[in-house]
C-alpha positions in Angstrom: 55.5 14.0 56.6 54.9 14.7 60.2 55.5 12.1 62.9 53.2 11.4 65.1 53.4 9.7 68.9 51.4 8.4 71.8 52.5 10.0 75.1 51.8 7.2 78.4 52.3 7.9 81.6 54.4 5.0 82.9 54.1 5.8 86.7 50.1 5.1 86.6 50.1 3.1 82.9 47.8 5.4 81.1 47.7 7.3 78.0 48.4 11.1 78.3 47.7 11.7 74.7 46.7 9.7 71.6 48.3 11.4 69.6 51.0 14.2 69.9 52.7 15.9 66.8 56.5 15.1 67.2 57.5 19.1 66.8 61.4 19.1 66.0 61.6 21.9 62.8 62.6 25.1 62.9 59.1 26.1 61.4 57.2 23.6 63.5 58.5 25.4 66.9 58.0 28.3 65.4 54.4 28.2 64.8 53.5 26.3 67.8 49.7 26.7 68.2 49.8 30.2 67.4 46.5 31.1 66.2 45.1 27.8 66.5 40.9 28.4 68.2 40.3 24.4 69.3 42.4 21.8 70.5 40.8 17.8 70.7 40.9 16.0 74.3 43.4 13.6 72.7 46.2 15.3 70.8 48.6 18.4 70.6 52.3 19.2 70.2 55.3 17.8 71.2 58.4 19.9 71.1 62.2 18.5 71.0 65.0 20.4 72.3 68.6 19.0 71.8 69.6 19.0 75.3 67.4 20.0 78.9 67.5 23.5 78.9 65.2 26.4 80.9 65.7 28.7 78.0 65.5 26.8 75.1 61.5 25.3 76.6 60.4 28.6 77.7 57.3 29.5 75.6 55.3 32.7 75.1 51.6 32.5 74.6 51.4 35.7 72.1 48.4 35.5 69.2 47.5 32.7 71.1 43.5 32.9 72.3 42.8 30.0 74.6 44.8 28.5 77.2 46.4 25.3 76.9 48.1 22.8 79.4 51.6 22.6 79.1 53.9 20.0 80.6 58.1 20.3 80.7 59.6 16.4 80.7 63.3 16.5 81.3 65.9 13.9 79.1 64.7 11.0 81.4 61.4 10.9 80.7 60.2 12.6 83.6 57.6 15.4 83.9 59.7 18.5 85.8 57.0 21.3 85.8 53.2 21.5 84.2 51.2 24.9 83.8 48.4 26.5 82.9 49.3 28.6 80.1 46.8 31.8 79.8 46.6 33.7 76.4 48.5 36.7 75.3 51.7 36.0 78.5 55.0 37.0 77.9 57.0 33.9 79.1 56.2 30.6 80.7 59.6 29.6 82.1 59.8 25.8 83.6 60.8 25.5 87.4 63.7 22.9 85.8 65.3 22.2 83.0 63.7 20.4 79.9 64.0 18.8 76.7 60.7 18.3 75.7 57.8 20.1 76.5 53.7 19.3 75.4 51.3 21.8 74.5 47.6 20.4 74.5 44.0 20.9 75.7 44.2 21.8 79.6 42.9 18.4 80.8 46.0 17.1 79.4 47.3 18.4 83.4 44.8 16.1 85.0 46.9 13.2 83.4 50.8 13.8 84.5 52.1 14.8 88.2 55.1 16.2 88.6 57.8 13.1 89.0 55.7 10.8 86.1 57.8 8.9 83.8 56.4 9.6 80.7 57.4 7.6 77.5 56.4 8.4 73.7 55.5 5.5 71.4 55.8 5.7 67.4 51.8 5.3 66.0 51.6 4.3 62.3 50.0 6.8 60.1 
């Protein structure tokens, strides 16, 4: 079973996403949203690294067709680097290093600035 979370903004004390898919597995990173066609307003993916790295948060955007907002949070809980990510790109590579990083529907970048404190809250099934 999948876990699921809610991703606030703590800066400005509203929700970035209702509800994010807590993306730790091997086969969960692996996949990503590859092939996915439609994303909802209020949910994506939200990938765990071990440690804040540039290279282990990089993504590509291969047999992907749509672009997605994509946001890099560092160990602390705050948002280093947030990009529009265009279909079939090599590498997105965050301007600092990262332990997490969200993959949703672009207006998820109207939601975080670079600096936000983000947090990410448990939601029951």
């Amino acid at each position: 079973m999948s876990e699921t979370r809610r991703i606030v903004n703590v800066t400005n004390k509203k929700i970035v996403l209702e509800r994010a898919k807590w993306c730790i597995s091997f086969w969960c990173r692996f996949r990503g949203l590859q092939f996915v066609t439609s994303l909802p307003e209020d949910g994506g993916l939200l990938f765990v690294s071990d440690h804040d790295s540039k290279s282990d948060t990089t993504i590509h955007m291969l047999f992907m067709f749509m672009s997605i907002g994509v946001i890099w949070v560092n160990s602390e809980g705050i948002v280093v680097d947030k990009k529009l990510a265009k279909p079939w790109r090599l590498a997105y590579v965050p301007a600092a290093p990262a332990q997490y990083f969200i993959e949703a529907n672009p207006s998820v970048l109207e939601r975080v600035a670079v600096g936000d404190k983000l947090a990410f809250e448990p939601v029951n099934p």
